[in-house]
C-alpha positions in Angstrom: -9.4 -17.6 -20.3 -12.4 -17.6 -18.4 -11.4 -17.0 -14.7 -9.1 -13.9 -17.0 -12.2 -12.7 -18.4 -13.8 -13.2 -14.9 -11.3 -10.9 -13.2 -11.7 -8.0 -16.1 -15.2 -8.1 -15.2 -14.6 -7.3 -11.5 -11.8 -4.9 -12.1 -14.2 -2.9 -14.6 -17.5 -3.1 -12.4 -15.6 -2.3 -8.9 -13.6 0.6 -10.2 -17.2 2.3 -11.5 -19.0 1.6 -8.6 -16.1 3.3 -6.5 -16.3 6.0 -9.0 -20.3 6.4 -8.5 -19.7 6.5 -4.4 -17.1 8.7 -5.5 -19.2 11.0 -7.3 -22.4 10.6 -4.8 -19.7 12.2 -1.7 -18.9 15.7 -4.0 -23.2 15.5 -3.8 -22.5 16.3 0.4 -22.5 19.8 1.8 -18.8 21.5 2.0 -19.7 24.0 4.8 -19.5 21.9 7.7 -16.4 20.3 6.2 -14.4 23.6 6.1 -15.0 24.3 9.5 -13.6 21.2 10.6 -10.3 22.0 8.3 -10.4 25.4 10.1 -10.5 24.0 13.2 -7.7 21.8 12.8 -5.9 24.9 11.7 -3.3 25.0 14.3 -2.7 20.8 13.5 -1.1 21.6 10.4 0.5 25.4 11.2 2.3 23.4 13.4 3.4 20.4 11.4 4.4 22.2 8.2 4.8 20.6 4.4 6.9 17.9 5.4 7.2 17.3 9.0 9.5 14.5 10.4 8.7 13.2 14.4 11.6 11.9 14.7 14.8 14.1 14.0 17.9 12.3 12.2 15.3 9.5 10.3 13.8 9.9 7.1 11.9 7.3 7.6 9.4 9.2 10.2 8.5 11.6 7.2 5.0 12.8 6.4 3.8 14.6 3.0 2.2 17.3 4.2 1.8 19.0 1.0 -0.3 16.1 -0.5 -2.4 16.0 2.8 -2.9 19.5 2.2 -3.8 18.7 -1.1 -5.9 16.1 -0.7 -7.9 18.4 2.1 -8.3 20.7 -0.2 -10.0 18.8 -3.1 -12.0 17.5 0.1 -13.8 21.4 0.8 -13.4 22.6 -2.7 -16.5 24.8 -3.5 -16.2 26.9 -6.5 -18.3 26.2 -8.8 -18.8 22.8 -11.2 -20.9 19.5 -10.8 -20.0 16.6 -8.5 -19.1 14.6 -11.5 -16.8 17.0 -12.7 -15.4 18.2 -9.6 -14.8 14.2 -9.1 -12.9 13.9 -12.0 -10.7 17.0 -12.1 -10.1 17.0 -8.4 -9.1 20.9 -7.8 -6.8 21.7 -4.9 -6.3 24.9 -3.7 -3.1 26.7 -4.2 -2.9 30.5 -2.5 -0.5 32.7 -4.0 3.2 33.1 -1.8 1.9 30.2 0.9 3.3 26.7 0.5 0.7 23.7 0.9 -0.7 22.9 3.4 -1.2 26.6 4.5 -3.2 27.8 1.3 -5.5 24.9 2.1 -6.1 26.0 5.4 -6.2 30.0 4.9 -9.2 29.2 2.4 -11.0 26.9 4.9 -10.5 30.5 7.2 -11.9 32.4 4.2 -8.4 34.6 4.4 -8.1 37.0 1.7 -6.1 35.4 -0.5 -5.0 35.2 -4.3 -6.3 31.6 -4.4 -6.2 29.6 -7.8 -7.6 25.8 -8.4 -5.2 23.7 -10.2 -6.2 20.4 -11.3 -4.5 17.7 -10.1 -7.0 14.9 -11.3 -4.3 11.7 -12.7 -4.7 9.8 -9.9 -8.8 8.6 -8.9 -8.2 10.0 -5.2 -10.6 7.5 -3.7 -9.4 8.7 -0.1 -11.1 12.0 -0.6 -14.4 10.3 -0.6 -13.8 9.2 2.7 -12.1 12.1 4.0 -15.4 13.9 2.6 -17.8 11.8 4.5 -15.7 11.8 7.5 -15.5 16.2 7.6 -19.1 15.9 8.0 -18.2 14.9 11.8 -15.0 15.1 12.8 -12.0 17.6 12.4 -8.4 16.2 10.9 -7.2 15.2 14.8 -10.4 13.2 15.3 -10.0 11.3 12.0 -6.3 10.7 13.0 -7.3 9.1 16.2 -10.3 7.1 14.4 -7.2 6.1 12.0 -5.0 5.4 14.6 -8.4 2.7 16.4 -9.0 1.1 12.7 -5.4 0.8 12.5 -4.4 -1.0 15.8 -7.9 -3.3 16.1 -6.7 -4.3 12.3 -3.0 -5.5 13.6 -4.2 -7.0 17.0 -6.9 -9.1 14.8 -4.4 -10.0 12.2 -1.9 -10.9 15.0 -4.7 -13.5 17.2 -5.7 -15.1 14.1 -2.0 -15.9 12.8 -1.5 -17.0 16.7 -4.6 -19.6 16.3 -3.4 -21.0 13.1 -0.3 -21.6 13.9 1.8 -19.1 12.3 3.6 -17.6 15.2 6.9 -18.1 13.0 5.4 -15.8 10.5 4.9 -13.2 13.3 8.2 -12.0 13.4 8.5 -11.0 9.6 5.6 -9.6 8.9 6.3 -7.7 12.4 10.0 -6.6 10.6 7.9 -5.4 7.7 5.3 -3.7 9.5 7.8 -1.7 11.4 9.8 -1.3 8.5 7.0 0.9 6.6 6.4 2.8 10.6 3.1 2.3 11.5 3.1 6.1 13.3 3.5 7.2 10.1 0.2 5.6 8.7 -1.5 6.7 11.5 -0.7 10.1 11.2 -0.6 10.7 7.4 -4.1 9.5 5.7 -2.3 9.9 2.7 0.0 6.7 3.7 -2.5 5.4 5.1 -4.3 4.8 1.5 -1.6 2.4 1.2 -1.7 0.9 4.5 -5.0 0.3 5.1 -5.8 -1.7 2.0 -3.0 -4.5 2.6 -3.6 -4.5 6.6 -7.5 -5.6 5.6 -6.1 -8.0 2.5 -4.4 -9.8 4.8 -7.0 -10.0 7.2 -9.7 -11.1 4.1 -6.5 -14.0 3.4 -6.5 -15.3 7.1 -9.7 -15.5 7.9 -11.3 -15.9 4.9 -8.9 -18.2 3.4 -11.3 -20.9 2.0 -13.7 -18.5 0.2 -10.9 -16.9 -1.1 -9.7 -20.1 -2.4 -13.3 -20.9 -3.8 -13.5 -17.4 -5.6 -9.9 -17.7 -6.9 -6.9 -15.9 -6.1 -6.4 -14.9 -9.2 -9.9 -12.7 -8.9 -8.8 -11.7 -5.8 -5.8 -9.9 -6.4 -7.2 -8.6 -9.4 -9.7 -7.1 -7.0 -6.6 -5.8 -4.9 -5.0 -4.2 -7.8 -8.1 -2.4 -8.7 -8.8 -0.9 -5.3 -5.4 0.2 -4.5 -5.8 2.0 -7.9 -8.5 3.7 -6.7 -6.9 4.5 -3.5 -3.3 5.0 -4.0 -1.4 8.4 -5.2 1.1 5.9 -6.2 3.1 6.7 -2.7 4.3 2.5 -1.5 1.4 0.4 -3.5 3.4 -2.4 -3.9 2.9 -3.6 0.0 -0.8 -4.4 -1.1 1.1 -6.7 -3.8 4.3 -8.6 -1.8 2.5 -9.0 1.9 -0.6 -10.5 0.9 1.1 -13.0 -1.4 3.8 -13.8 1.6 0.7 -14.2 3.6 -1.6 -16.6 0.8 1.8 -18.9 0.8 2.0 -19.2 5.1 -1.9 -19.9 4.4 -1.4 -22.5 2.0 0.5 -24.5 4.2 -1.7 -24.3 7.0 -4.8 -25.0 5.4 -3.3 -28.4 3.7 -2.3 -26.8 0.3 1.5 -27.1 0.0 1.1 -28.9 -3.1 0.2 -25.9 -4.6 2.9 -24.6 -7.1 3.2 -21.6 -5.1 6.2 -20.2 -7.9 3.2 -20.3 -10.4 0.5 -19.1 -8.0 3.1 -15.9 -7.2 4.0 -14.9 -11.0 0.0 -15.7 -11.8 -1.5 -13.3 -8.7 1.1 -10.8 -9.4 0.3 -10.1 -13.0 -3.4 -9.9 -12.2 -2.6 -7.2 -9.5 -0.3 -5.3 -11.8 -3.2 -5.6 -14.8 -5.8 -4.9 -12.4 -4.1 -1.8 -11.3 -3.0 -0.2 -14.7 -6.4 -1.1 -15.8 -8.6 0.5 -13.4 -6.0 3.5 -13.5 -6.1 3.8 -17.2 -10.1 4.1 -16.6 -9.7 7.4 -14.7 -7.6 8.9 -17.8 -10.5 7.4 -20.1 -13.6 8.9 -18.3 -11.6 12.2 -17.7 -11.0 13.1 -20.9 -14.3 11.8 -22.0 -16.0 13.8 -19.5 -13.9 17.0 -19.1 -12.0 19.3 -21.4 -8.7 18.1 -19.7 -6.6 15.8 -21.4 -5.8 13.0 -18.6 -4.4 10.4 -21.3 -1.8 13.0 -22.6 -1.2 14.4 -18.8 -0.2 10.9 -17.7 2.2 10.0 -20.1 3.8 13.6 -20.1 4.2 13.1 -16.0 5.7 9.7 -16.7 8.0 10.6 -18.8 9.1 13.4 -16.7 9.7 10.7 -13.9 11.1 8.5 -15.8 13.3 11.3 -17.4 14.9 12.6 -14.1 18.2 11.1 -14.5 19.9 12.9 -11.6 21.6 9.3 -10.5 22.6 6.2 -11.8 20.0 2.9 -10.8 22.5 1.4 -8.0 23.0 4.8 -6.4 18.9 5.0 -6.5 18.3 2.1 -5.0 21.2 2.1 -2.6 19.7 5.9 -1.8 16.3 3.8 -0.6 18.1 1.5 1.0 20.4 3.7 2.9 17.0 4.8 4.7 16.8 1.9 7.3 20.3 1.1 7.3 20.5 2.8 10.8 21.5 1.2 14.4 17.4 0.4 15.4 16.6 -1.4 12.5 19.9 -3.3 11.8 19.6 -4.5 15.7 16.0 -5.5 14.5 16.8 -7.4 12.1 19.5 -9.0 14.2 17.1 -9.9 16.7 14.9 -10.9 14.4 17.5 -13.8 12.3 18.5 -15.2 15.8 14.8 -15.7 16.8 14.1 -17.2 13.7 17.0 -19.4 13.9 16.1 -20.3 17.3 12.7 -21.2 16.7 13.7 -23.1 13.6 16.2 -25.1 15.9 14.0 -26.0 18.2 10.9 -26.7 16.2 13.6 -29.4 14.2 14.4 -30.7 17.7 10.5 -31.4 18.5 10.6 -33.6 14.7 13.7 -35.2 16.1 13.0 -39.0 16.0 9.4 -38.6 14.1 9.0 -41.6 11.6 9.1 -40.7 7.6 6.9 -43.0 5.5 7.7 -43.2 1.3 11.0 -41.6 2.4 11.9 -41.6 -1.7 8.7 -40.0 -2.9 7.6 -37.8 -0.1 11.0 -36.3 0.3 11.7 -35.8 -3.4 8.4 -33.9 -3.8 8.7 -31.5 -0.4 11.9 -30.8 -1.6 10.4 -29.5 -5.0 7.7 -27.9 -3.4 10.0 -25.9 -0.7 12.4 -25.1 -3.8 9.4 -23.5 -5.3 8.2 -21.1 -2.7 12.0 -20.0 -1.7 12.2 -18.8 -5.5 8.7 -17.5 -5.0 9.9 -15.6 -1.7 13.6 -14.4 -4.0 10.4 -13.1 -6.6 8.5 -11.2 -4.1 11.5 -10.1 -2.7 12.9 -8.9 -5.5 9.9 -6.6 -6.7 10.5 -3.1 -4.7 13.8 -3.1 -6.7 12.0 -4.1 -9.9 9.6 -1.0 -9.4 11.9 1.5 -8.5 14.0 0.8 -11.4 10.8 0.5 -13.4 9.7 3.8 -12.6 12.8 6.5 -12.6 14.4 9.0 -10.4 10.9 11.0 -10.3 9.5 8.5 -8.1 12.5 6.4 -6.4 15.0 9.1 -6.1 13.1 12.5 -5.5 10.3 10.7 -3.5 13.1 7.9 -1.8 11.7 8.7 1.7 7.9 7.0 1.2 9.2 4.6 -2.0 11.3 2.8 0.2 8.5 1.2 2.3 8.2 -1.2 0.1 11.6 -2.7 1.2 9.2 -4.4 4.1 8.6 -6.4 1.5 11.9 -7.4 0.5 12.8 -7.7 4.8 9.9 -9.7 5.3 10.4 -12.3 2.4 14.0 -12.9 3.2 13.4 -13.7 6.5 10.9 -16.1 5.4 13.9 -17.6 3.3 16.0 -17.5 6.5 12.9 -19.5 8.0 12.4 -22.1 5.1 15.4 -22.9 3.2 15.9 -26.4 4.2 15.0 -29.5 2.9 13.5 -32.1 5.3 11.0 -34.8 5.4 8.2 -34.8 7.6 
């Protein structure tokens, strides 16, 4: 009960200390910021609502109109205090253009029929940054100072799992990466809200591991849950859930702790990440309607129910529909390659142990075999949650918006071949 009450603590405190910095960055001057939008006028004329770089996949495509969006609550100046304009978060909507054009006419001051709709369910944390960042930069400099954060993360995620060992974990969380398209991230801050977050909780796991372990992983991914609350318009969250925790159980093993029950440890984390995140979510709704006329509590539940409510297609055909996104020749060779690596490796690292002798053969083997049947069903778990979600959630978010939920298969691609990797049982 403790290390519970321990966790609400941090999920309560974090989420209004986000909300202050949150608050203190609608305090900054808009004018230089809707230059830079003008500026990078041309950026998105060019790109459109929903551009795709790559022709043919689905997987390559942006949402434009949210980036719009969220650049528009970014350089919104009409009137109304920074707490307020915090809360509501206003985007700009200009009568007969699509988003993100009516962002970018009003950053030209065009003569427009411009209206501010409210749009204020999710916290937007992003637009804090993105506020902060105006101040110096147009949208293609952030995108490159994106795309530098974004590599220097992977390369350091990728030396460290090289110097503890984990160079069999490399390939999955590789299939996963690629899987959610790292271009994509790079180019789309509002992926990148996702992205971000889990490429720096990994990080925190591998080289932090011990203090993580001291604080208590049940804190921590309460902690997780709370900042991709803040963060997250609900696009792939989930891969701040399923990575890290595929990530804790390579960790344990290195660091000497396979006896932990890593079945337990998954189901444990993962409800403190889902709590976490409905909690600090539910606080937005809370000080909204406490603070503004707007009713956020009744707004949330009438969206979910409309998402939940759009039953254009039965659950398999929604799930086969996310699915069907990465079933194309690039990735199935991937994942080819990717099994008979795995294999390979796992066939030679059982030639290396060849001929090693096994002390308390009866008792050492009995309890590795426990232990590996324990993390396979926590991998089938993790695996399993994407699917659990989009069911969870409706046609409003896995059918209509299939083309960014179905990132979250990495998780799912990344577990199983960890399953591929680890289902034997062996003594040591």
């Amino acid at each position: 009960m403790r290390k519970v009450l321990r966790s609400l603590c941090f999920v309560i405190v974090l989420t209004l200390v986000n909300f202050g910095l949150l608050v203190a960055t609608f305090c900054l001057p808009v004018s230089e910021m809707r230059e830079n939008i003008a500026r990078s006028s041309e950026l998105f004329n060019y790109e459109g609502t929903y551009p795709h770089w790559d022709t043919g996949y689905k997987s390559t495509k942006l949402d434009g109109w949210t980036e719009g969006a969220v650049y528009g609550m970014a350089i919104y100046e009409e009137g109304g205090s920074p707490l307020t304009n915090a809360i509501l978060m206003h985007y700009i909507d200009a009568e007969g253009e699509q988003m993100p054009w009516s962002m970018t006419n009003y950053a030209n001051h065009a003569d427009k029929n411009y209206s501010f709709p409210v749009y204020g369910r999710y916290w937007y944390g992003s637009v804090g940054i993105i506020k902060t960042l105006l101040l110096l930069f147009d949208v293609g400099d952030i995108r490159m100072l994106n795309c530098i954060l974004q590599i220097t993360l992977s390369i350091l995620i990728l030396i460290k799992m090289i110097r503890l060992g984990l160079d069999d974990r490399i390939i999955p969380l590789a299939v996963g990466i690629m899987i959610i398209e790292p271009l994509s991230m790079i180019m789309c801050l509002t992926y990148s809200s996702d992205y971000i977050p889990m490429l720096l909780a990994v990080l925190t796991i591998l080289y932090l591991y011990e203090y993580v372990d001291k604080f208590g992983w049940m804190e921590f991914f309460a902690v997780l849950g709370a900042v991709m609350a803040f963060f997250s318009m609900l696009s792939f969250p989930l891969i701040a859930l399923g990575i890290p925790l595929l990530v804790k159980i390579w960790c344990d093993s290195v660091y000497g702790n396979r006896h932990k029950n890593e079945l337990v440890d998954t189901i444990v984390c993962s409800g403190a990440w889902g709590i976490a995140y409905g909690i600090a979510w539910g606080m937005k709704w809370i000080i909204g309607t406490v603070f503004t006329d707007f009713d956020f509590i009744g707004n949330a539940f009438n969206q979910a129910t409309g998402y939940y409510g759009e039953a254009e297609v039965t659950v398999i055909e929604r799930l086969f529909k996310n699915v069907r996104v990465i079933i194309k020749w690039p990735y199935l060779l991937m994942f080819i390659i990717a099994i008979v690596i795995i294999i390979g490796m796992r066939v030679r690292s059982r030639q290396v142990n060849t001929g090693k002798e096994v002390t308390d053969v009866t008792t050492g083997l009995n309890n590795e075999i426990l232990s590996d049947v324990k993390t396979i069903i926590a991998y089938v778990i993790i695996a399993l949650m994407p699917f659990a979600m989009m069911i969870a959630l409706g046609d409003g978010y896995a059918n209509t918006h299939y083309w960014m939920a179905y990132k979250q298969l990495s998780i799912t691609a990344c577990a199983g071949l960890c399953i591929i990797r680890d289902f034997r049982f062996k003594g040591k």
